[in-house]
PDB file with SEQRES, HELIX, SHEET and CRYST1 records, atoms N, CA, C and O in Angstrom:
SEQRES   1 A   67  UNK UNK UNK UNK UNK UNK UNK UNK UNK UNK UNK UNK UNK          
SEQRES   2 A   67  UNK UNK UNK UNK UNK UNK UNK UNK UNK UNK UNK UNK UNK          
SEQRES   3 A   67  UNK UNK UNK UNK UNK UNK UNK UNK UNK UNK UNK UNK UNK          
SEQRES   4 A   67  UNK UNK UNK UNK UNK UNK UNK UNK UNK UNK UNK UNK UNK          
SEQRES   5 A   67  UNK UNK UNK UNK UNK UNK UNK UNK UNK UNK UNK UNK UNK          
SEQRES   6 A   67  UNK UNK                                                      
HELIX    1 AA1 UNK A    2  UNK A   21  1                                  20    
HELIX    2 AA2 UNK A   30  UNK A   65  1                                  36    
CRYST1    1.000    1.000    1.000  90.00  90.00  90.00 P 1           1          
ATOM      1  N   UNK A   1      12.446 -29.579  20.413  1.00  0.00           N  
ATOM      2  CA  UNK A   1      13.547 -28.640  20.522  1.00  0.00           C  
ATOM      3  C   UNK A   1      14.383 -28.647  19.247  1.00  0.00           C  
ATOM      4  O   UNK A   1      14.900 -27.594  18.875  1.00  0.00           O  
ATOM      5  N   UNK A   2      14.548 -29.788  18.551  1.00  0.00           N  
ATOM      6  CA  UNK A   2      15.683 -29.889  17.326  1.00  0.00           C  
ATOM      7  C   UNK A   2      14.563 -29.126  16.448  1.00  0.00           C  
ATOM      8  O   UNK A   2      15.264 -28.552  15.615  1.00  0.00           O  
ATOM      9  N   UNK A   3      12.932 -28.719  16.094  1.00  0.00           N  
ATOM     10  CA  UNK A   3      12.432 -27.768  15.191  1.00  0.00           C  
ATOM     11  C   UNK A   3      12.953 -27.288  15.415  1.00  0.00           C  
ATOM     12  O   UNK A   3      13.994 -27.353  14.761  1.00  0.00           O  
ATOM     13  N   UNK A   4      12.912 -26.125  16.686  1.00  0.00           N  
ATOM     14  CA  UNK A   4      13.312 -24.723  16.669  1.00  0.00           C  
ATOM     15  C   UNK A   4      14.939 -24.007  16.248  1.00  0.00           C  
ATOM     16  O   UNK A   4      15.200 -22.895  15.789  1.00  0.00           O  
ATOM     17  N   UNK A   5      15.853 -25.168  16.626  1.00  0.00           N  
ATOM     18  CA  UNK A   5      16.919 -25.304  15.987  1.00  0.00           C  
ATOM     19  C   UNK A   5      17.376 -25.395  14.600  1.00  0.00           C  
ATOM     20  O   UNK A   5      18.396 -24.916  14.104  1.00  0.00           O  
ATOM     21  N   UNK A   6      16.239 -26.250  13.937  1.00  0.00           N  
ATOM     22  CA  UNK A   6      16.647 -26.557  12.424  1.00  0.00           C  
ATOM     23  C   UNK A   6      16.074 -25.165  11.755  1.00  0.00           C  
ATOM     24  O   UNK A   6      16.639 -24.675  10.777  1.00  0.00           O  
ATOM     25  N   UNK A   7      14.801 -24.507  12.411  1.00  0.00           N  
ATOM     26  CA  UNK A   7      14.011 -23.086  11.845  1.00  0.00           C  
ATOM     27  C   UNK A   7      15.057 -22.179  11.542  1.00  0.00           C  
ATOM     28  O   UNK A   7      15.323 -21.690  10.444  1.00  0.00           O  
ATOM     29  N   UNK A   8      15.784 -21.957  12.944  1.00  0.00           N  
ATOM     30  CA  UNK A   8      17.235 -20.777  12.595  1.00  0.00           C  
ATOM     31  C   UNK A   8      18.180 -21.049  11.630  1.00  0.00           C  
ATOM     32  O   UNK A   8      18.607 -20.195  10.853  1.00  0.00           O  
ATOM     33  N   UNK A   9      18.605 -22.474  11.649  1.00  0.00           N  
ATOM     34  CA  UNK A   9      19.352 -22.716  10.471  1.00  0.00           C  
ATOM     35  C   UNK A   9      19.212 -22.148   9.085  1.00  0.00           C  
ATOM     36  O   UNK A   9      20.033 -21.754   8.256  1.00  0.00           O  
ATOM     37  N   UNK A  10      17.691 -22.251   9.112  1.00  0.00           N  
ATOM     38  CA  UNK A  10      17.240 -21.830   7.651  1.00  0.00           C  
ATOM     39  C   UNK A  10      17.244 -20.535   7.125  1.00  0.00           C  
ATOM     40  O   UNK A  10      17.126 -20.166   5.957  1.00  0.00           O  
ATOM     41  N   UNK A  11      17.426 -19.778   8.355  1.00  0.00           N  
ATOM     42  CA  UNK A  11      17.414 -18.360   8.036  1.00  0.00           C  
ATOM     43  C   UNK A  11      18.538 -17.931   7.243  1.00  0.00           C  
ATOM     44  O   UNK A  11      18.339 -17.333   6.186  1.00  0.00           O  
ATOM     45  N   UNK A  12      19.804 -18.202   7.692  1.00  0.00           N  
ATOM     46  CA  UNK A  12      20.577 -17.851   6.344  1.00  0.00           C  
ATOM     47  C   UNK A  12      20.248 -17.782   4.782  1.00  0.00           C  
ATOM     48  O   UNK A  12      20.401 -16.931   3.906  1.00  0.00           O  
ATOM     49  N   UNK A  13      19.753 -19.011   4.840  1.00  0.00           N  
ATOM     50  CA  UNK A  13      19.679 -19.675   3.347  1.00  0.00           C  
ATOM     51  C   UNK A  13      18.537 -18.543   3.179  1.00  0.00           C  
ATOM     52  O   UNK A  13      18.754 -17.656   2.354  1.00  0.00           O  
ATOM     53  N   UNK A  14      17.588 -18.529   3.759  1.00  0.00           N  
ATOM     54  CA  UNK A  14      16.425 -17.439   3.240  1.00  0.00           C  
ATOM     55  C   UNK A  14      16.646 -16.220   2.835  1.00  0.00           C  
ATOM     56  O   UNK A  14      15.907 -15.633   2.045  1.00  0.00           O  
ATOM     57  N   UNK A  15      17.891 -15.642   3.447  1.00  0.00           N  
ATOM     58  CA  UNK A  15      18.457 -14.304   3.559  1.00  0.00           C  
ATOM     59  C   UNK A  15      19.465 -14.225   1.966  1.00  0.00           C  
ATOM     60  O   UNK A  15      19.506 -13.125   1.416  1.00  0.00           O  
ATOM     61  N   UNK A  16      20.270 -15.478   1.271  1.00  0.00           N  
ATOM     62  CA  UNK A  16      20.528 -15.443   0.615  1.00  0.00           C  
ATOM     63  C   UNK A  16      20.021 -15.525  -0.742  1.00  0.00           C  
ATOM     64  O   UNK A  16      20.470 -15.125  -1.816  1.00  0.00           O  
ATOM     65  N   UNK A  17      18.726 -16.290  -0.336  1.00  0.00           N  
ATOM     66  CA  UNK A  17      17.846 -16.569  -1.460  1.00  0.00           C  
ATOM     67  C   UNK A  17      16.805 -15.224  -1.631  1.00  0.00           C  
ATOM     68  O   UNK A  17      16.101 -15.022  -2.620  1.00  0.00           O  
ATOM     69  N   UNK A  18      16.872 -14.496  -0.614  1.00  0.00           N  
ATOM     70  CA  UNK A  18      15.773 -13.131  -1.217  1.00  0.00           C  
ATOM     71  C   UNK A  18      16.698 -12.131  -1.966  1.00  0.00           C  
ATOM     72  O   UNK A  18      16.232 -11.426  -2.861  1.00  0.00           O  
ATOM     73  N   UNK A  19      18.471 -12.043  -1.478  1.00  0.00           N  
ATOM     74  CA  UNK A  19      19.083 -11.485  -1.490  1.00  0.00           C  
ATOM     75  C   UNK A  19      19.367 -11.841  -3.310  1.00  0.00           C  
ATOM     76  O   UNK A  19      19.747 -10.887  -3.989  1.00  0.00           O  
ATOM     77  N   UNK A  20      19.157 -13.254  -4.027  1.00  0.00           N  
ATOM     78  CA  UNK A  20      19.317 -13.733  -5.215  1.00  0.00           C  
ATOM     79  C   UNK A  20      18.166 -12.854  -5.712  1.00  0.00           C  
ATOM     80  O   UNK A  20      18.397 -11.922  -6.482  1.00  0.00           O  
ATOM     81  N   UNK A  21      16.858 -13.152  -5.259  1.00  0.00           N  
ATOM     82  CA  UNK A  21      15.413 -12.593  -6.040  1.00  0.00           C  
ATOM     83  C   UNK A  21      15.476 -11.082  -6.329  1.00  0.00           C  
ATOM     84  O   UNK A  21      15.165 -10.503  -7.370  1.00  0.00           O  
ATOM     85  N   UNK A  22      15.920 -10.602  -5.243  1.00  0.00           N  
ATOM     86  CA  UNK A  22      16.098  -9.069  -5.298  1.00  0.00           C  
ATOM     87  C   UNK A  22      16.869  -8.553  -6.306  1.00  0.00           C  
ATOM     88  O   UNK A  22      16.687  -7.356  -6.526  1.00  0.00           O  
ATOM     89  N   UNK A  23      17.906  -9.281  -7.170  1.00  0.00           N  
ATOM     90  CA  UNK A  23      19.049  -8.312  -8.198  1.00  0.00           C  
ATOM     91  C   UNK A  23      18.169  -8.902  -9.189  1.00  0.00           C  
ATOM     92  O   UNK A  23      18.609  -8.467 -10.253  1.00  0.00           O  
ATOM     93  N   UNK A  24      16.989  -9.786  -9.490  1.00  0.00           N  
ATOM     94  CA  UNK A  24      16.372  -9.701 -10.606  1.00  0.00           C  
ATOM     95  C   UNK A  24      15.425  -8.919 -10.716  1.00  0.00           C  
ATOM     96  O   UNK A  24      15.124  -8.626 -11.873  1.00  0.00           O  
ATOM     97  N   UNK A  25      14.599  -8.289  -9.573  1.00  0.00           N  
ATOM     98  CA  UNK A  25      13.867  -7.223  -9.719  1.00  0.00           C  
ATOM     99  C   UNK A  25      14.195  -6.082 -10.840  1.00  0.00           C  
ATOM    100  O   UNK A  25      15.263  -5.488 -10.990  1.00  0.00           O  
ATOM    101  N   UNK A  26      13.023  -5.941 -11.562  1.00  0.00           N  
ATOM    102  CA  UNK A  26      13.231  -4.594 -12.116  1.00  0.00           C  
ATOM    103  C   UNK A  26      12.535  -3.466 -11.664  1.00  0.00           C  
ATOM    104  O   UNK A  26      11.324  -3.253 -11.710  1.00  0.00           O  
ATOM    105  N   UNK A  27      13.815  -2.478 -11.040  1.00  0.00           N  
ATOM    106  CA  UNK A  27      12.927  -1.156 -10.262  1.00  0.00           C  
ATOM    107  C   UNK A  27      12.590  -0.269 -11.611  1.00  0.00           C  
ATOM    108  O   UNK A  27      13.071  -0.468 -12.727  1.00  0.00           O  
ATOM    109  N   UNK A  28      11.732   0.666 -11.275  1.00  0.00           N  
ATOM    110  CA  UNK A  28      11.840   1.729 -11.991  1.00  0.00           C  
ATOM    111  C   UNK A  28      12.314   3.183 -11.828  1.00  0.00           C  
ATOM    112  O   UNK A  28      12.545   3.905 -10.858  1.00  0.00           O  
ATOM    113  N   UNK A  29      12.348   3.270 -12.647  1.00  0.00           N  
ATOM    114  CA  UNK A  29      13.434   4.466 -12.824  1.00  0.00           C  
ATOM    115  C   UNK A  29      13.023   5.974 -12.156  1.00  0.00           C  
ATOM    116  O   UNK A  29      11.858   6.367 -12.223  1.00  0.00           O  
ATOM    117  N   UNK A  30      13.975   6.694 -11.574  1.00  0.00           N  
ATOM    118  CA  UNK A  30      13.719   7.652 -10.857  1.00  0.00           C  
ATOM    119  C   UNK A  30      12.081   8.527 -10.849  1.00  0.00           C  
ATOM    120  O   UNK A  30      11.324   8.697  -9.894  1.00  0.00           O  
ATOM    121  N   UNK A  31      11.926   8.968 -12.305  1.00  0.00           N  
ATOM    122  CA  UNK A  31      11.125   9.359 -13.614  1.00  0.00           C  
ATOM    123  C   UNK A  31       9.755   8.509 -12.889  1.00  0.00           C  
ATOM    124  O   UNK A  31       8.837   8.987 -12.222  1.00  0.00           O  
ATOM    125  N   UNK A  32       9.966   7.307 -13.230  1.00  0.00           N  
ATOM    126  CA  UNK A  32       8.814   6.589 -13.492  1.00  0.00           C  
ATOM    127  C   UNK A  32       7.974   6.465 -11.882  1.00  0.00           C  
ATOM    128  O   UNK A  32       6.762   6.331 -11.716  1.00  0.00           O  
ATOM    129  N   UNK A  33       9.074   6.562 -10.789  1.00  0.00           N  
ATOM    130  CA  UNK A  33       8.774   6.623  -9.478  1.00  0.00           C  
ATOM    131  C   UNK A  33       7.899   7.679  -9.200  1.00  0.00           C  
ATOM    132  O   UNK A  33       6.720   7.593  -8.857  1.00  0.00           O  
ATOM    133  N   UNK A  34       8.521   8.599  -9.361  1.00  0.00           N  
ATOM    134  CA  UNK A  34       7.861  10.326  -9.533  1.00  0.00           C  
ATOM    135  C   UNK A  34       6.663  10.262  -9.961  1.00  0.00           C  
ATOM    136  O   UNK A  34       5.724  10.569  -9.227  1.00  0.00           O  
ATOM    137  N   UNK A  35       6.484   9.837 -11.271  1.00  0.00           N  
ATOM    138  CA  UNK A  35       5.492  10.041 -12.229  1.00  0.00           C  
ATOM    139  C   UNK A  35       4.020   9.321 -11.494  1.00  0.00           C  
ATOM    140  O   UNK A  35       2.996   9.974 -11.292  1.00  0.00           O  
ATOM    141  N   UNK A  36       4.186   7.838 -11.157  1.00  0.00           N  
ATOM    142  CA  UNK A  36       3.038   6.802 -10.109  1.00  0.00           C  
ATOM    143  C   UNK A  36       3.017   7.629  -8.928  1.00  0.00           C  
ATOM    144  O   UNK A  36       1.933   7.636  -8.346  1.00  0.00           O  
ATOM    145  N   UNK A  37       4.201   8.528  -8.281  1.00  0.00           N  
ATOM    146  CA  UNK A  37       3.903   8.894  -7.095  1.00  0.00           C  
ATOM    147  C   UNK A  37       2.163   9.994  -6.920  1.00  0.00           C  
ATOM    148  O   UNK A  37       1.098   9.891  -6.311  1.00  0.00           O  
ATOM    149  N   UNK A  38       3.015  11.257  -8.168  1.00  0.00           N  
ATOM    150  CA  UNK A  38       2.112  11.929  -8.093  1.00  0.00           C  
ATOM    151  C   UNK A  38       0.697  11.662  -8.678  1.00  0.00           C  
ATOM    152  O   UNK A  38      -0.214  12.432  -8.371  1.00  0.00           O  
ATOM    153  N   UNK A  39       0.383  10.220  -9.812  1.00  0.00           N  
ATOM    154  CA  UNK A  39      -0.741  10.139  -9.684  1.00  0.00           C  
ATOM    155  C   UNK A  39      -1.600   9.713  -8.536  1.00  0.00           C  
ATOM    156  O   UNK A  39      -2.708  10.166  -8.249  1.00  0.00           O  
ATOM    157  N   UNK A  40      -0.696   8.457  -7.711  1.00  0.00           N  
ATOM    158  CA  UNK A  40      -1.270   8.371  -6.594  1.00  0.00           C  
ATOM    159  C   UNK A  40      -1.882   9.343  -5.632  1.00  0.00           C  
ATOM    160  O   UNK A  40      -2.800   9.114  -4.843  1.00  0.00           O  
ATOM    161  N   UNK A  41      -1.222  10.482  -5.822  1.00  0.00           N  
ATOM    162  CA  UNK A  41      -1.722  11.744  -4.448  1.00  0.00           C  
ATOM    163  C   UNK A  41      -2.875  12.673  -5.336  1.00  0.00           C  
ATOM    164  O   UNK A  41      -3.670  13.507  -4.903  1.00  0.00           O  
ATOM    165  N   UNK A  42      -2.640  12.184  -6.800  1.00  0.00           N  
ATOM    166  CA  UNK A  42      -3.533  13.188  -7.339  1.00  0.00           C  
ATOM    167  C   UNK A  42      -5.169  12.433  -6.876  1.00  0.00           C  
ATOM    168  O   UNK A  42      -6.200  12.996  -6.507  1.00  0.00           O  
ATOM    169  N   UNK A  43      -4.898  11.089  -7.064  1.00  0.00           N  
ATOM    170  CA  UNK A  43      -6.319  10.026  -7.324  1.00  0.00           C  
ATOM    171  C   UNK A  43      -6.869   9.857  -6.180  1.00  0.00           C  
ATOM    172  O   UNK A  43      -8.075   9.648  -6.047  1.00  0.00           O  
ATOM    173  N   UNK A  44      -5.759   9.953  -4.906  1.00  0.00           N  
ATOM    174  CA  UNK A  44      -6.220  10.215  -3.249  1.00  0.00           C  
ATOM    175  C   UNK A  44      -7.397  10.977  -2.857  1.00  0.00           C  
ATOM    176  O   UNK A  44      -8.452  10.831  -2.239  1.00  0.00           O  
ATOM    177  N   UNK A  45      -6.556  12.099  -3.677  1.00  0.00           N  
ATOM    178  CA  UNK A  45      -7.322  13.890  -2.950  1.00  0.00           C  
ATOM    179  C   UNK A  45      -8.411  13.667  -3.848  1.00  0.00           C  
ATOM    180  O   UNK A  45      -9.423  14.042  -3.256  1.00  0.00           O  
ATOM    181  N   UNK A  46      -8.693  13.255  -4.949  1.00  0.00           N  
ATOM    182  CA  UNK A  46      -9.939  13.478  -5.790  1.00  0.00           C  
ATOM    183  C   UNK A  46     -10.888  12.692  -4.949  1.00  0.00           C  
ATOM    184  O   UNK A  46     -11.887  13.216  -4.456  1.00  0.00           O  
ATOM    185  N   UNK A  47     -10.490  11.068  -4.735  1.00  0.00           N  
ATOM    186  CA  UNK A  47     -11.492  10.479  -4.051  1.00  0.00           C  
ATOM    187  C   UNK A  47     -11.727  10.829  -2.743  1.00  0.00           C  
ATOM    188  O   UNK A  47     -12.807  10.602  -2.197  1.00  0.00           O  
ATOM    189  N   UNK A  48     -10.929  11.290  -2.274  1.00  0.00           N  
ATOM    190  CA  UNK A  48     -11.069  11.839  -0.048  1.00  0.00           C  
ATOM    191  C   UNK A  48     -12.209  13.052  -0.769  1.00  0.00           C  
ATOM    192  O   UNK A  48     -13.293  13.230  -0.213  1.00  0.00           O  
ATOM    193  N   UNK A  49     -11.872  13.775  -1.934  1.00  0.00           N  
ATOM    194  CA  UNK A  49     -13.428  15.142  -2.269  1.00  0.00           C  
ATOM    195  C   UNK A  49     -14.165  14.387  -2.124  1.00  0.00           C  
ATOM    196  O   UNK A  49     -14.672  14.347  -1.002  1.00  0.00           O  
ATOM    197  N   UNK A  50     -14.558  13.533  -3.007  1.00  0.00           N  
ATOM    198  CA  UNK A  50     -15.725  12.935  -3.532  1.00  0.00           C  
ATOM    199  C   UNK A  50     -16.422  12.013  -2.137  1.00  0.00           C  
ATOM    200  O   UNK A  50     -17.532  12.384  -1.754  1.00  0.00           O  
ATOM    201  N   UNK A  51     -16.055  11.366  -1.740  1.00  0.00           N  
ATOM    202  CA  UNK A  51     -16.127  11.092  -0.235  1.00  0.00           C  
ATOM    203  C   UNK A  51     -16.536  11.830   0.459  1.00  0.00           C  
ATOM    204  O   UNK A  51     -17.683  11.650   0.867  1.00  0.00           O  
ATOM    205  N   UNK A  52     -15.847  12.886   0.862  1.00  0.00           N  
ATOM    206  CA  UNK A  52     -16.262  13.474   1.765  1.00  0.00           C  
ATOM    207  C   UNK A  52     -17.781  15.114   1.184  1.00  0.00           C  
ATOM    208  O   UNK A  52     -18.482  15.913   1.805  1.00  0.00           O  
ATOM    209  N   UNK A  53     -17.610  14.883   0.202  1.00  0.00           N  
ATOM    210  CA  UNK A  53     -18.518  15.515  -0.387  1.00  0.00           C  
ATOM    211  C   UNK A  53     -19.892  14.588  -0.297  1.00  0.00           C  
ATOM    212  O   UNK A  53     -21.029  15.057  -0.327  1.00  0.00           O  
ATOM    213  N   UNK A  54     -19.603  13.350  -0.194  1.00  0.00           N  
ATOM    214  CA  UNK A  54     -20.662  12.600  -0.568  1.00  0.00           C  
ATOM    215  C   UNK A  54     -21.441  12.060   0.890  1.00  0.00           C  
ATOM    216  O   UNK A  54     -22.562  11.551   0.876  1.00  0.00           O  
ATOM    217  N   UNK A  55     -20.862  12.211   1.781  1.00  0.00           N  
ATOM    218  CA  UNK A  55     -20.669  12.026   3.337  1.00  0.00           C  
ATOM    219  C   UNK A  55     -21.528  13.508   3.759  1.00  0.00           C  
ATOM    220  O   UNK A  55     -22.553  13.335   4.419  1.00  0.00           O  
ATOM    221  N   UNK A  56     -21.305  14.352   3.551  1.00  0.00           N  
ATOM    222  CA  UNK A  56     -21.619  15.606   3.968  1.00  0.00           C  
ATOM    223  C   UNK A  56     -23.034  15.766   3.083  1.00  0.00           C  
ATOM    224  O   UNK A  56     -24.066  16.193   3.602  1.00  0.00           O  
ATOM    225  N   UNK A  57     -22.972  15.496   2.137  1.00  0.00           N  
ATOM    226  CA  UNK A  57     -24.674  15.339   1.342  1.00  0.00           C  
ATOM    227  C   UNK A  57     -25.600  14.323   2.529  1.00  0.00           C  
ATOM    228  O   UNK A  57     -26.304  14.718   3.458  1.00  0.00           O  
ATOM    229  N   UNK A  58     -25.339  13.113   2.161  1.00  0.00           N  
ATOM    230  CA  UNK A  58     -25.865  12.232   3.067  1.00  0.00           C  
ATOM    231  C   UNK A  58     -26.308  12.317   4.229  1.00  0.00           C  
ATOM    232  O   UNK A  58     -27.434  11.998   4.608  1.00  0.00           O  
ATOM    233  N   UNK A  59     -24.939  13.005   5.209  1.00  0.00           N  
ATOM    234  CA  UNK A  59     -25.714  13.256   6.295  1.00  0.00           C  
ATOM    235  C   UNK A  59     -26.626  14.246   6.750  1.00  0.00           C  
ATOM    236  O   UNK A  59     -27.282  14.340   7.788  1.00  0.00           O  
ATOM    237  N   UNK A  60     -26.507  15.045   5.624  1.00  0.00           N  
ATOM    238  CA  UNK A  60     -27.529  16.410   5.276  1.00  0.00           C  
ATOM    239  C   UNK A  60     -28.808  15.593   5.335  1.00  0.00           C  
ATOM    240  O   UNK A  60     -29.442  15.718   6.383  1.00  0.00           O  
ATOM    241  N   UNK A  61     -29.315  14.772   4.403  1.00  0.00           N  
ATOM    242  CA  UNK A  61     -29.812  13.976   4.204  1.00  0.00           C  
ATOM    243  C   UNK A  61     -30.659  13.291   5.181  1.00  0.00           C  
ATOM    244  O   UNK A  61     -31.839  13.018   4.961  1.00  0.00           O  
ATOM    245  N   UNK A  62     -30.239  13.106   5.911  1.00  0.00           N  
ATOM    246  CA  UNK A  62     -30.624  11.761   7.079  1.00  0.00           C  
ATOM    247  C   UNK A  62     -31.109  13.115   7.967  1.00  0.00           C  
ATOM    248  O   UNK A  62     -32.229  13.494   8.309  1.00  0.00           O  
ATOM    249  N   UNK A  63     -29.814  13.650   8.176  1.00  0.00           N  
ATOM    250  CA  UNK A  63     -30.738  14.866   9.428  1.00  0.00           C  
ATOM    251  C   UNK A  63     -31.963  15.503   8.898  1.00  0.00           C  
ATOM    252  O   UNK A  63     -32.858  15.606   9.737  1.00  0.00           O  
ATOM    253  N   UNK A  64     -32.229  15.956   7.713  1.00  0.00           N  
ATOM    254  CA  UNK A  64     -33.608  16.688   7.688  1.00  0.00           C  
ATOM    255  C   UNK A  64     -34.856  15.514   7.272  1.00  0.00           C  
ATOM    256  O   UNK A  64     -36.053  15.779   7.377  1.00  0.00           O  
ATOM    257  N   UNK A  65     -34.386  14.335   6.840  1.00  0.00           N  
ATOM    258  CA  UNK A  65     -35.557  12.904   7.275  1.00  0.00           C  
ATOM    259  C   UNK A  65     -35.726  12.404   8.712  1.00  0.00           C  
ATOM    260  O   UNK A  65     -36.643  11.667   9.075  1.00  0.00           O  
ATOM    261  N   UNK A  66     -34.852  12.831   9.409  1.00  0.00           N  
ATOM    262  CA  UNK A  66     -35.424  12.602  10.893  1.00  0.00           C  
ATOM    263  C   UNK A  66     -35.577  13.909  11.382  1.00  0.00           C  
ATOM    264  O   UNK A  66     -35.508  13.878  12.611  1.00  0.00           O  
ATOM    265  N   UNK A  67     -35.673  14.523  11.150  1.00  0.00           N  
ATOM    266  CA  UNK A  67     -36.365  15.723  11.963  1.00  0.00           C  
ATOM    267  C   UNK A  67     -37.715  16.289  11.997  1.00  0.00           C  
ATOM    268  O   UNK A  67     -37.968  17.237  12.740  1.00  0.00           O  
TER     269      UNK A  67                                                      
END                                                                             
């Protein structure tokens, strides 16, 4: 019973110590957010084509070898 007691204790201290780590973070800047966002959605949609382009060959594929 005194673990589960000493566990909560600690939570403060944890809360202050992420709360320290966090103002050294360096975010980036509005710009730079934007900029990773839209490559991310650009590099998505290219690979979900290519995927699903490549999915739709394949199973083309398989169906006229078993038939």
């Amino acid at each position: 019973m005194a673990n589960v007691f000493s566990a909560f204790a600690k939570i403060p201290v944890f809360f202050r110590e992420v709360k320290g780590e966090m103002v050294k973070v360096a975010w980036p800047s509005r710009q730079d957010l934007i900029s990773a966002t839209w490559i991310v959605i650009i590099v998505t949609t290219i690979l979900t084509a290519y995927i699903g382009a490549l999915d739709f060959v394949l199973s083309k594929a398989v169906a006229i070898i078993l038939k």
